[in-house]
N, C-alpha and C positions, 0 to 999 in steps of 0.2 A: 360702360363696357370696358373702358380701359381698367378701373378699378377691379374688376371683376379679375382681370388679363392679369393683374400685378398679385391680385392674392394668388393666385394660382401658380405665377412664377415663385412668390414666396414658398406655398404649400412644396411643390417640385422641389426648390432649395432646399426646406427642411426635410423631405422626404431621402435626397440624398445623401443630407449629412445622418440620419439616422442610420439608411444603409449600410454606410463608410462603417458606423461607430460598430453596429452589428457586428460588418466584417472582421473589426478590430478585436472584437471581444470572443469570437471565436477563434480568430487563428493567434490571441493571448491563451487562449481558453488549451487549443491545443497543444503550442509549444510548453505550456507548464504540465499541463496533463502526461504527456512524452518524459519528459524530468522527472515525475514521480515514479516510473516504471516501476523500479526496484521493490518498494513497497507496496504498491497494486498489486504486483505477482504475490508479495509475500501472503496479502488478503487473502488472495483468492486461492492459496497455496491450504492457508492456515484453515479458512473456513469451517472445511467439509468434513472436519475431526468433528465436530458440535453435533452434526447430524446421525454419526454413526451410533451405529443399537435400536436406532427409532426406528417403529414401524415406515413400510413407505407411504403410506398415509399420511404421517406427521412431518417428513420431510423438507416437502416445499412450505405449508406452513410454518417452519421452524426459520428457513432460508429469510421467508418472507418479512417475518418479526426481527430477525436480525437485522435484516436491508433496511427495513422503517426508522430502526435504532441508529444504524447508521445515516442516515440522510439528516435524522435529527442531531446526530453529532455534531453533522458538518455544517449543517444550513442555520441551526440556532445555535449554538457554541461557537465553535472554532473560526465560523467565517466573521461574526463581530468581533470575536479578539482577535483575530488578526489584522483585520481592517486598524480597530483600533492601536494596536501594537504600530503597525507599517506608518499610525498618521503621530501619534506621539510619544513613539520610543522608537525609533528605526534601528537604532541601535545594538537593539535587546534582536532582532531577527536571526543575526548570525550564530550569537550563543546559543540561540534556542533551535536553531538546524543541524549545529554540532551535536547540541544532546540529541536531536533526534536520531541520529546519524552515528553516533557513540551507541544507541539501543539497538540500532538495526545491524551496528558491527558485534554487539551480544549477542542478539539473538540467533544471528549468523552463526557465530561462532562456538553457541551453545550447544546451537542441532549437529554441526560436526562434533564435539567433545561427546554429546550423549552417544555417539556409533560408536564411539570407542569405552566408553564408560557408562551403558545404559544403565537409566535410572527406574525404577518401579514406582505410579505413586496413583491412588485412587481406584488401592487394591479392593476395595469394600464396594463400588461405584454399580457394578451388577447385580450386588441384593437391594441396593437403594431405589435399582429401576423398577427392580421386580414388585418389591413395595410400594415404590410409590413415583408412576413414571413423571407427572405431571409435576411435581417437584423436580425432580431429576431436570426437567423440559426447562423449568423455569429458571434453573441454576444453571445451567446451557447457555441458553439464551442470554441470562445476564451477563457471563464470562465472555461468550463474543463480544457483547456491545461494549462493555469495559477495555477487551483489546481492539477494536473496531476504533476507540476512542484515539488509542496511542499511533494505530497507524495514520487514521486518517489527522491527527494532529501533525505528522510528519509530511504524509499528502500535500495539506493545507498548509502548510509553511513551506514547504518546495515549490507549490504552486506560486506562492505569495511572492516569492521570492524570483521568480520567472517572470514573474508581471511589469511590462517596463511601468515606470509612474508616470500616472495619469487621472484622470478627476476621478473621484470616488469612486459615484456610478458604475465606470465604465473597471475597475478594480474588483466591487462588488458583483456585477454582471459574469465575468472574466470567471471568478472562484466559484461560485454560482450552477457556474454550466461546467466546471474542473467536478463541482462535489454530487452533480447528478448524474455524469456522465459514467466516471469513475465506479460510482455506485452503483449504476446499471450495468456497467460491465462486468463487475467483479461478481456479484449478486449472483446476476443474468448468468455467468459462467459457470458458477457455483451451482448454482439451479441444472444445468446443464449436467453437469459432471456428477452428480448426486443421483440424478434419474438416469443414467448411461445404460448402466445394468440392466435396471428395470427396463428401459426400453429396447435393451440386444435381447435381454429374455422372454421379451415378445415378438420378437420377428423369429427366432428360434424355436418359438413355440407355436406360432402360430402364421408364420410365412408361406404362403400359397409354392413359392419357387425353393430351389434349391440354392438358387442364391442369394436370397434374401435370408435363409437360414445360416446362411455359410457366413453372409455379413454379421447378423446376430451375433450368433457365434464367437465371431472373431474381435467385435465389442466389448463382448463378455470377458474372454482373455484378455485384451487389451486394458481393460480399466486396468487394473491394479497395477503393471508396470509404467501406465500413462500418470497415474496421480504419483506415482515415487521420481518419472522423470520429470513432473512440476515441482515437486517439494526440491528437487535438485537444483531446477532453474530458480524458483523463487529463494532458495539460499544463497547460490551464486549471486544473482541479481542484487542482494538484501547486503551481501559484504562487494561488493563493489559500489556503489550507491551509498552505502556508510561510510567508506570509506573516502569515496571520493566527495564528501560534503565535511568531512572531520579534512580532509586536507586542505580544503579550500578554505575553509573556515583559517585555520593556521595561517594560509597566505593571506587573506584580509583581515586579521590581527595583528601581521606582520611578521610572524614566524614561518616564511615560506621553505625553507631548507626542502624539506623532503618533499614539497609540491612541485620546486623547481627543478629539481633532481629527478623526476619520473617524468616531467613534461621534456627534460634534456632529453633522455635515455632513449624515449616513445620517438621524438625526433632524427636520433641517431639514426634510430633499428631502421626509423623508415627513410630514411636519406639513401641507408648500407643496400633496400632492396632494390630500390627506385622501380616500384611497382605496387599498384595501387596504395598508394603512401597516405592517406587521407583513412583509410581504411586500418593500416597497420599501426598510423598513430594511436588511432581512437584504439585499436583492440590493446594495441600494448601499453597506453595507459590506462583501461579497462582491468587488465589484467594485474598491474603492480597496485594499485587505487585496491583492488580484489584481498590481493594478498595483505595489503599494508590494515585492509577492514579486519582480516583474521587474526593476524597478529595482536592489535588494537584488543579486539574483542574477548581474546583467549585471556591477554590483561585483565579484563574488567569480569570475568567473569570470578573469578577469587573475591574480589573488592567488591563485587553483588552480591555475591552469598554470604559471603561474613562478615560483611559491615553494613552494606543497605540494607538488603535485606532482615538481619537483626534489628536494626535501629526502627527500620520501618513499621514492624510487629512488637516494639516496644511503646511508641506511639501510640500505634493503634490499640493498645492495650490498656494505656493511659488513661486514653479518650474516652474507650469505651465504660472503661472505670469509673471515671467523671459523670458521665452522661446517667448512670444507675444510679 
């Protein structure tokens, strides 16, 4: 009997300490998931371009093949090399958050340049559907999962890099429920925001009350100014987050100037209010971290077009050469 008493007291102990670990791995899970914001919105920002011209039929099937794409980015790629990276190269994390974070101050800073300098490009893309939509679908689909790659590689190394260290497992576990979670939300939203229409155009059409048609309705209208005030959040979000991962990066390299110079500044402003000062820190390094991503990105956007980007299609051109 006593023995029986003692496994049991063991079983109880292990069952705690799984608990505990659990707890650990989610509330790792969320504090790094919260640190990606930036790039999550920009996902879920960028998505819902892939789906337009397709019937609503093809839709959420479309959503759905991308979210697969995605989950497989994260869960068989990026979450082994990272792990890998974090156990023996630790080093290489911060370079590699910078770039990420140098992309997300591009791309930011791209979508403000295009308002002012809109570009034309996949002028022919409406006879290709007409001819041949399942191609078209196909070439969709592959261009998210390709960008689906780069953000959640940024995801995954922000996550990675939130994660205090700790045994593998519980690292593994942590990024794990970061790359599903993530994934169903961003998806999940996307999925949402794609059928909005379709769904106000059904209470509109077919809503028993006045108000139910009146909410329709008002869906209806709503979409289109609702997705341009996401693509606004998700840019803001996308150079602030850029920016403030290229600046920290600089102060753990040891080139802190302008990280210590905007953390001074933030402190000031909020000293100067002495009102909710916790609040005005964060916004007003929010906001220079914001600007310093534009700045950054407006940079690299010349040094992308006419030098990566060339080199890159010269490469590719090489290769492709080679390979016939």
């Amino acid at each position: 009997m006593s023995g029986l008493l003692a496994l049991l007291d063991d079983v109880a102990a292990i069952a705690k300490i799984a608990a505990a670990s659990a707890d650990d791995v989610i509330g790792q899970a969320a504090k790094a998931g919260a640190k990606a914001a930036g790039a999550v919105i920009d996902d879920a920002a960028v998505t819902p371009k892939y789906v337009a011209g397709f019937s609503p039929a093809r839709e959420i099937p479309i959503v759905w093949r991308i979210a697969k794409g995605s989950i497989k980015n994260k869960l068989l790629f990026l979450l082994p090399a990272g792990l890998a990276l974090n156990e023996f190269l630790p080093g290489a994390i911060t370079p590699l958050l910078m770039l990420g974070g140098a992309y997300l101050c591009f791309e930011g800073a791209e979508k403000i340049y295009h308002l002012f300098k809109p570009h034309h490009h996949d002028a022919d893309q409406p006879e290709d559907f007409v001819a041949d939509p399942l191609h078209l679908e196909e070439q969709r689909v592959s261009g998210a999962i390709k960008t689906d790659f780069i953000l959640s590689a940024e995801i995954m190394t922000i996550a990675l890099s939130e994660i205090p260290e700790s045994t593998l497992w519980l690292e593994a576990a942590a990024l794990a429920i970061v790359a599903i979670g993530i994934t169903a939300v961003v998806y999940g939203s996307v999925a949402l925001l794609v059928k909005a229409d379709d769904f106000g155009l059904m209470l509109t059409r077919y809503g028993r009350l006045s108000v139910t048609r009146a909410i329709g309705h008002g869906i209806v209208k709503a979409m289109p100014g609702f997705m341009k005030l996401l693509m606004i959040v998700g840019t803001a979000a996308m150079l602030w987050v850029g920016g403030s991962i290229v600046l920290h990066g600089t102060e753990v390299l040891g080139f802190g100037l302008i990280y210590d110079t905007i953390h001074d500044i933030a402190h000031n402003v909020a000293h100067a209010v002495h009102v909710a000062q916790g609040f005005v820190t964060w916004a007003v390094t929010a906001t220079l971290d914001g600007i310093f991503g534009l700045a950054f990105g407006m940079v690299l956007i010349p040094i992308t077009t006419k030098v990566i980007v060339p080199l890159w299609r010269l490469v590719r051109g090489k290769s492709a050469t080679k390979s016939h």
